[in-house]
N, C-alpha and C positions, 0 to 999 in steps of 0.2 A: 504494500500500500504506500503511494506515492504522498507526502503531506509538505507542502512550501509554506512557508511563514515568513511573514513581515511583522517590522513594530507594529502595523496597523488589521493586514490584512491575513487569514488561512485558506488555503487552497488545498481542500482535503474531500475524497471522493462522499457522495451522498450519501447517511445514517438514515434508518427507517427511523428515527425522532426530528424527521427534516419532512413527513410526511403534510403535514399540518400548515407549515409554511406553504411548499410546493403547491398544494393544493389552492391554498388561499390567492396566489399569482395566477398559477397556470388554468383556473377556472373559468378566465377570461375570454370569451370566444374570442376576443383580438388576435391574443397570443397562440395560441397552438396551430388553427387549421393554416398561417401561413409560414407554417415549419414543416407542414407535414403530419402531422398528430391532430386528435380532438382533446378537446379539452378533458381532464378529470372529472368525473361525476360525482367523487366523495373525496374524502380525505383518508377511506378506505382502499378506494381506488388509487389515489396518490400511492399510499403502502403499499401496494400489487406492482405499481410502476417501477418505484424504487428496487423493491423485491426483482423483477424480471428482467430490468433493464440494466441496475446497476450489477447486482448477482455477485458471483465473485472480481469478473472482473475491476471492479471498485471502481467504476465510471458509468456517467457522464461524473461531473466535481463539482465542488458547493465552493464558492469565494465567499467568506462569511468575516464581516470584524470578527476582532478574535473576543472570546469568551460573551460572546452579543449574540448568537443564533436562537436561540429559545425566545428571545426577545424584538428579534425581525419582524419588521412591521410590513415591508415591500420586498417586492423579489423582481428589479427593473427589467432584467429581460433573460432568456435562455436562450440559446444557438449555439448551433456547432457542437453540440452535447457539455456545453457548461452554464451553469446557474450563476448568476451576481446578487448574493445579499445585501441589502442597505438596510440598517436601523435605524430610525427616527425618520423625522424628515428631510429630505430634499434643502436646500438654500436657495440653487439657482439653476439645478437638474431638476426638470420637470417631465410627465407624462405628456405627450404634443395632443392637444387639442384637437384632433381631427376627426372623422367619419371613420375613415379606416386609417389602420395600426397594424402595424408597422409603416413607417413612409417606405415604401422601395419602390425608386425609379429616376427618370430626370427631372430636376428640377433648374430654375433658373435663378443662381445669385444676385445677390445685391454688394457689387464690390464696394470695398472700404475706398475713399479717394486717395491714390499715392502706395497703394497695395503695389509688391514686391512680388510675389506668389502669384498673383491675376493679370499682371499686365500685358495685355493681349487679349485676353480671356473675359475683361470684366462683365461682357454682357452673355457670355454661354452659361450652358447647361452644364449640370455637372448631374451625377448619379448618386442616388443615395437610400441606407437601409440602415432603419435605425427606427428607437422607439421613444428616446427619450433625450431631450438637450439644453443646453445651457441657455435659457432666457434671457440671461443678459454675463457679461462680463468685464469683473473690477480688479487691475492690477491691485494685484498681492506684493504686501510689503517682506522685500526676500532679503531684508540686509539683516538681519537675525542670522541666516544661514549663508552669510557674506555672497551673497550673489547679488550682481547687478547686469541686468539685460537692458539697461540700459535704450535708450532712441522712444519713441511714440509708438502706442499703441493702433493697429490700423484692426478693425473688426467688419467682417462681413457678415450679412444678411441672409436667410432665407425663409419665404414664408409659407408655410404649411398646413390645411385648413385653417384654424382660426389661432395658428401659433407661430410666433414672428423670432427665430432664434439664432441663435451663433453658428455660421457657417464655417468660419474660418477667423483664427487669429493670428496676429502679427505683431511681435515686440522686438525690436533687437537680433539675434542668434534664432528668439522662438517662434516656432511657425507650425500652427495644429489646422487640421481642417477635419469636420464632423460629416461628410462625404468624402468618396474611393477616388483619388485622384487614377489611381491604374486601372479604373473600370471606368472611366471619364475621356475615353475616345484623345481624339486630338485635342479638345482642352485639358483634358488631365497630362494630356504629354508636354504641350506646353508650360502649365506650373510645377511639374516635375523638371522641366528646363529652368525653369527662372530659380525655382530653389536650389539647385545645385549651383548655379548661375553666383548663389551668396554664400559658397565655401571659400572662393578667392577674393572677398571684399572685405 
């Protein structure tokens, strides 16, 4: 049995005392039928799943805070055969507002003005799958952990039934985006050029 741990976070295959949680998430007609699965009927049926699925080979895995899974309130998303625990609530990850959940497909960004990453790009489409995003974003004070990324933040846009979220960030060195730049056609090859573009700058 494979178990990774961090100060914060355990990545340890799923316990039939994970039946309860599981269930409470994955009950979601949102969630399952566009993974491929229907949803759980009980929390008995969770326990069957667990039981059949996980077996000996000790997978799909639970990413849970450490000593906080009994206490897990949400279970944000499953795929690819692993589970992501969160306890309490959310800050500025939220569930996206829409009709249908998961988003997965193209969407069209709203580039930051002076974006490094989109330049060329700022009005295409990009690809995307995902269930849950950042609403909004506030540089975090990093000089405690003496890091400075110093330059201006440039933040892109994109909006989603009725949730308007972080598509893409940009500070200094750091550079995230919440869609597949390599499933993003020729605009994803393009800001995969300009990012590599700021290793010799």
């Amino acid at each position: 049995m494979t178990i990774l741990t961090t100060p914060r976070l355990l990545l340890r295959p799923f316990r039939e005392g994970d039946a309860a949680e599981l269930y409470d998430y994955a009950k979601d007609p949102r969630v399952g039928p566009i993974a491929g699965w229907p949803p759980p009927t009980s929390v008995e049926n969770s326990l069957e799943i667990i039981r059949q699925v996980c077996g000996e080979a000790g997978a799909p895995y639970s990413l849970v805070p450490v000593d906080t899974l009994e206490k897990a309130k949400a279970l944000p998303c499953v795929f690819n055969n692993y589970a992501v625990f969160y306890g309490g609530a959310f800050q500025t990850v939220n569930l996206l507002d829409a009709d249908v959940v998961p988003h997965m497909g193209w969407d069209t960004i709203e580039a930051a003005p002076d974006s490094v990453l989109l330049n060329g790009v700022e009005n295409e489409r990009f690809y995307f799958v995902h269930s849950y995003a950042a609403m909004s974003a506030t540089a975090k004070d990093l000089s405690a952990e003496q890091v400075d990324l110093g330059g201006d933040e440039h933040i892109t846009w994109c909006t989603y039934g009725r949730s308007r979220f972080v598509a893409a960030y940009e500070r200094g060195p750091l550079s995230v985006t919440q869609f597949h730049p390599e499933k993003s056609a020729d605009a994803g090859k393009q800001l995969l050029r300009n990012w590599v573009g700021t290793f010799s700058k």
